[in-house]
Backbone bond lengths (Angstrom), bond angles and torsions (degrees), N, CA, C in turn:
res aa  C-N    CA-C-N  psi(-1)  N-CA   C-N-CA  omega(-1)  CA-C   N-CA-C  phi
1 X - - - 1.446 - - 1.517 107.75 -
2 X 1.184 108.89 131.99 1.169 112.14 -169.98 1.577 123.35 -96.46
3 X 1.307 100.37 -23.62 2.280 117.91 168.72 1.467 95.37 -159.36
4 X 1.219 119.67 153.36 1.385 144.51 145.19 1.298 133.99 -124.43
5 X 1.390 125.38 118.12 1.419 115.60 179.79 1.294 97.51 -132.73
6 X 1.744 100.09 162.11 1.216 119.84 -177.87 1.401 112.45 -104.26
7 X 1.252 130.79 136.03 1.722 146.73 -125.73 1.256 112.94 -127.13
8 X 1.511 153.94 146.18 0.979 135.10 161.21 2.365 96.01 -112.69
9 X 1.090 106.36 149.42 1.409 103.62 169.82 1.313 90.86 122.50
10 X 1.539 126.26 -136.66 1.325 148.78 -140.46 1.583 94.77 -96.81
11 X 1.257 113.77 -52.02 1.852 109.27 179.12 1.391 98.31 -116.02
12 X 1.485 102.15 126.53 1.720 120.27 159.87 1.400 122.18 -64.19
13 X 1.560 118.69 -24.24 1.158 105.12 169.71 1.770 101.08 -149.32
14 X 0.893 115.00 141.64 1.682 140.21 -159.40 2.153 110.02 -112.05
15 X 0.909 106.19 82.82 1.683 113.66 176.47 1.772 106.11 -90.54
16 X 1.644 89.56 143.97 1.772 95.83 149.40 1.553 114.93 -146.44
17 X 1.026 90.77 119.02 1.706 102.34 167.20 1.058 120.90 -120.19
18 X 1.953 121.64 174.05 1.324 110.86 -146.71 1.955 67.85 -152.37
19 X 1.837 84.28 144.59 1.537 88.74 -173.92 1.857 94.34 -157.86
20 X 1.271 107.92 145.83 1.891 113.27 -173.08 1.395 119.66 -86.69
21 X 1.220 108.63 12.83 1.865 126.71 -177.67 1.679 118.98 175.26
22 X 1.227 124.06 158.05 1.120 116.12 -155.60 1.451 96.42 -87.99
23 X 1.487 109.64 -21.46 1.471 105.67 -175.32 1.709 109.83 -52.81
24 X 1.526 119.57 -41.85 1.399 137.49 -170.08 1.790 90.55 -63.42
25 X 1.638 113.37 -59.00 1.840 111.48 -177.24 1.260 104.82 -48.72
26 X 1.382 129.47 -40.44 1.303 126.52 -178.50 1.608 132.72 -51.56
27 X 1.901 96.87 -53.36 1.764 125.11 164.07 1.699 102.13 -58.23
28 X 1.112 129.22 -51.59 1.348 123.33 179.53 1.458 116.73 -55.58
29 X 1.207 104.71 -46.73 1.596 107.48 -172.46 1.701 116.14 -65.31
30 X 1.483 86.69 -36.36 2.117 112.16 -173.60 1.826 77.98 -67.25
31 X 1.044 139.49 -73.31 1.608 140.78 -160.79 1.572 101.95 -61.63
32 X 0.894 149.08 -57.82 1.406 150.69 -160.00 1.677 97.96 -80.60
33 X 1.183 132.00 -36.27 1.321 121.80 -145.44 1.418 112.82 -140.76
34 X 1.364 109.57 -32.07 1.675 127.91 162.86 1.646 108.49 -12.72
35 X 1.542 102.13 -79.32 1.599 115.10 -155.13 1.570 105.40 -86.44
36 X 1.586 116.97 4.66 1.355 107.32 177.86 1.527 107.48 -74.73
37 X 1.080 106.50 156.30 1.836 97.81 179.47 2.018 93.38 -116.55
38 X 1.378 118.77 157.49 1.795 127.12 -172.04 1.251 119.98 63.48
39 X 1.745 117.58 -6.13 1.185 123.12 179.92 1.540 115.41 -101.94
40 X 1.474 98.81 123.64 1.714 118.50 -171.94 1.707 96.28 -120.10
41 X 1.683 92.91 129.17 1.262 114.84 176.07 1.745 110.84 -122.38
42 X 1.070 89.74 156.76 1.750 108.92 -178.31 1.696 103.29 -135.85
43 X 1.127 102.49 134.81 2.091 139.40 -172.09 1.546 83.37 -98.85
44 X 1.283 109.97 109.27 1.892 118.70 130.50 1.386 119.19 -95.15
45 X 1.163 142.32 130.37 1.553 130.75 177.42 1.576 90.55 -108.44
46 X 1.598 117.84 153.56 1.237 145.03 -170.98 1.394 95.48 -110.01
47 X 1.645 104.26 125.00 1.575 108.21 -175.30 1.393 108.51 -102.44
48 X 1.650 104.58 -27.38 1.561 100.68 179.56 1.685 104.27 -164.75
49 X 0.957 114.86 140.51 1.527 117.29 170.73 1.378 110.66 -118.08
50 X 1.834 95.89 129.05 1.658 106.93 174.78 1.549 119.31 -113.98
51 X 1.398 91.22 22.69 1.683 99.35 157.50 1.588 108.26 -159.81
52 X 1.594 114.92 146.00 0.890 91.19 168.60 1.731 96.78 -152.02
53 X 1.065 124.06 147.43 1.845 130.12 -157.92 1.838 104.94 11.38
54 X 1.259 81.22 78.73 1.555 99.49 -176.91 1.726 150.74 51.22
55 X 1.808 72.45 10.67 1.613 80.41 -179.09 1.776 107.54 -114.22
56 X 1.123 131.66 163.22 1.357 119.85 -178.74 1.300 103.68 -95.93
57 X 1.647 112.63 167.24 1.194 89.20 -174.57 1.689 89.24 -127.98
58 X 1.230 141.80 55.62 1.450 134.23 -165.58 1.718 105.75 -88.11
């Protein structure tokens, strides 16, 4: 995991991680989130970033 913060609004807590196939997003998610029980998660995948620590990246 690469940051975590804690959220006020629609998600209480806000992650980003970075993974080299979805099979790996998949194992992460099954390990992090699997054995919690009431906890519902939602997958955004990042298609492209045009900034990144202040530099652009176009």
């Amino acid at each position: 995991m690469r940051s975590l913060a804690l959220t006020s609004g629609r998600y209480n807590v806000l992650g980003y991680s970075s993974h080299r196939s979805m099979e790996e997003l998949h194992d992460f998610n099954s390990r992090a989130f699997g054995a919690a029980d009431g906890i519902a998660t939602e997958t955004a995948l990042l298609i492209r970033s045009y900034k990144r620590a202040g530099v652009t990246t176009l």
